[in-house]
C-alpha positions as CSV (number, residue, x, y, z in Angstrom):
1,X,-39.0,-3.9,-42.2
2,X,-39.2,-2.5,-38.6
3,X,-37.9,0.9,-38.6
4,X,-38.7,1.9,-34.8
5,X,-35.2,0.4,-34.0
6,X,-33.6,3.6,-36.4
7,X,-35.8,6.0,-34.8
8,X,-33.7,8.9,-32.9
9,X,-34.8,8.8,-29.2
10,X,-37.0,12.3,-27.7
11,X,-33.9,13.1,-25.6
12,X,-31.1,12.9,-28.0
13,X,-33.4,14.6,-30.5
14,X,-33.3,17.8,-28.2
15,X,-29.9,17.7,-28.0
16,X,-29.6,17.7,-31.9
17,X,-32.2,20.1,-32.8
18,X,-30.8,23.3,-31.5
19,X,-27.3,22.4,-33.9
20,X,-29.2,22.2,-36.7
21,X,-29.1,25.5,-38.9
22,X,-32.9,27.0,-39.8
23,X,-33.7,26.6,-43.1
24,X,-34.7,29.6,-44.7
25,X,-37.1,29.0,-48.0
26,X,-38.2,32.3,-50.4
27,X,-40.6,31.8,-53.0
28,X,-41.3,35.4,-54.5
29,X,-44.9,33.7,-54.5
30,X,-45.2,32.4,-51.5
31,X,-45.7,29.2,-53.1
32,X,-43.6,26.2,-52.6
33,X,-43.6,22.3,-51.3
34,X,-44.0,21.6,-47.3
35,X,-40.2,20.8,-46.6
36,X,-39.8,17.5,-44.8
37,X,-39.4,17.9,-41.2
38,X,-35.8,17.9,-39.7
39,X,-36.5,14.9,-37.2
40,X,-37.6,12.5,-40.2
41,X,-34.6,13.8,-42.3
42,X,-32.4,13.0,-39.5
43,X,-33.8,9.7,-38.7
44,X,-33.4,8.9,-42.7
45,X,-29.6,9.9,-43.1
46,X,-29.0,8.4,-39.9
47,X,-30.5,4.9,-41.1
48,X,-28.1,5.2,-43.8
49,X,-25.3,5.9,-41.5
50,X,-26.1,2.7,-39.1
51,X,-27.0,0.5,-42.2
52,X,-24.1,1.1,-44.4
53,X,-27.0,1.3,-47.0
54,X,-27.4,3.1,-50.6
55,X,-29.3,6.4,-50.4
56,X,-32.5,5.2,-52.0
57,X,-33.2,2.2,-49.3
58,X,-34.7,4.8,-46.8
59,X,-37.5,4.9,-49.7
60,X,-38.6,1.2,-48.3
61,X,-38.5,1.7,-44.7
62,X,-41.1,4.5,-44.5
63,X,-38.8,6.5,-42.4
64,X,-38.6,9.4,-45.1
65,X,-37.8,9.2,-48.8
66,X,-34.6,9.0,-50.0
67,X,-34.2,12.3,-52.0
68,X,-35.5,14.1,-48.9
69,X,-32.5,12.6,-46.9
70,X,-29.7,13.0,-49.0
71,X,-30.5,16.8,-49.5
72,X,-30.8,17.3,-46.0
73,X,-27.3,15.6,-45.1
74,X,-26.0,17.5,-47.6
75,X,-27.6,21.0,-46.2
76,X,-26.9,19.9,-43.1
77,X,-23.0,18.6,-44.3
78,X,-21.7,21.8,-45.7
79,X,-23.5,23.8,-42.3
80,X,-20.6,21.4,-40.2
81,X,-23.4,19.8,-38.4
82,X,-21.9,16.4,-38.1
83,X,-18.6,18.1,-37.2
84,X,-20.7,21.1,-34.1
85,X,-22.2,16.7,-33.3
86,X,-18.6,15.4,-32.5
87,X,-17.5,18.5,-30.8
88,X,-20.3,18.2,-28.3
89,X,-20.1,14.7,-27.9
90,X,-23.3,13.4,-29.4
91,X,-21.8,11.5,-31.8
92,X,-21.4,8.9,-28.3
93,X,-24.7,9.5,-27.1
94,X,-27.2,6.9,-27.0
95,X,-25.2,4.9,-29.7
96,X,-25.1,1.2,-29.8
97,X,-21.8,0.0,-30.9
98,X,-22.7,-3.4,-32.4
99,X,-25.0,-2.2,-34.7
100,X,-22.0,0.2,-36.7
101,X,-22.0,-0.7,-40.2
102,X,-18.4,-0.1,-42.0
103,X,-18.1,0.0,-45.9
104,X,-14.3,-1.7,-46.8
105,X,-14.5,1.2,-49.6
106,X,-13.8,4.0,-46.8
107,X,-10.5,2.2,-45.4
108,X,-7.2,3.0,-46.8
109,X,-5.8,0.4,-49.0
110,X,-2.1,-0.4,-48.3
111,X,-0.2,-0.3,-51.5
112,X,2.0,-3.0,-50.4
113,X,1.2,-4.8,-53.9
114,X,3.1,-1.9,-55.9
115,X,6.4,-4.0,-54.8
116,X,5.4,-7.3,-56.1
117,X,3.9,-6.0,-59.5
118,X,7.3,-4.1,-60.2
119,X,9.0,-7.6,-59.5
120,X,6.6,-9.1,-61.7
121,X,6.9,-7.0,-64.6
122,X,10.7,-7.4,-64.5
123,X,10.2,-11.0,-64.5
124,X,8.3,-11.0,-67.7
125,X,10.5,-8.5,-69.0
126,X,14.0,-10.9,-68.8
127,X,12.0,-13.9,-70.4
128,X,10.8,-12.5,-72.9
């Protein structure tokens, strides 16, 4: 799978960077994992976001793993970063409409059958 088509381009990525909070890590050792670094993270949740995809497909792309990702988005989602991306208008910056991917599970359902099942039941009911 090609990923260079996810990849987030130099000048949008320095228009991202600085609204990204700094990630502090203490280890009262001084010992702890290399963090995976913000760009790749991005790149990941953001293939996830185009793709419509699970969280564990960025494993197969090579972009960044998938646990790496998620923890990032959700870092990066209770710092409001998504929200500081619409209020500065990146959120329609470089984007290419036709590749937006839209789950039918994040639409409201209408709950125009609650009418119908009501009729239904009654209709049972008065054979019975």
């Amino acid at each position: 799978m090609s990923s260079a088509q996810y990849l987030i381009s130099d000048v949008l990525w320095e228009k991202i960077e600085p609204l990204l909070p700094v990630h502090k890590t203490y280890h009262p050792l001084g010992t702890h994992r290399k963090r995976v670094d913000n760009r790749d993270a991005m790149n990941g949740t953001l293939f996830v976001f185009r793709t419509g995809c699970q969280w564990n497909a960025p494993n197969a792309t090579g972009i960044c793993t998938s646990s790496s990702a998620h923890r990032h988005f959700q870092e990066w989602r209770d710092a409001d970063v998504f929200e500081r991306f619409w209020q500065s208008g990146l959120i329609y910056e470089d984007v290419d409409w036709r590749s937006i991917s839209m789950d039918g599970c994040q639409t409201k359902v209408h709950l125009a059958g609650s009418k119908n099942r009501k009729e239904l039941q009654q209709t049972e009911r008065n054979k019975a």
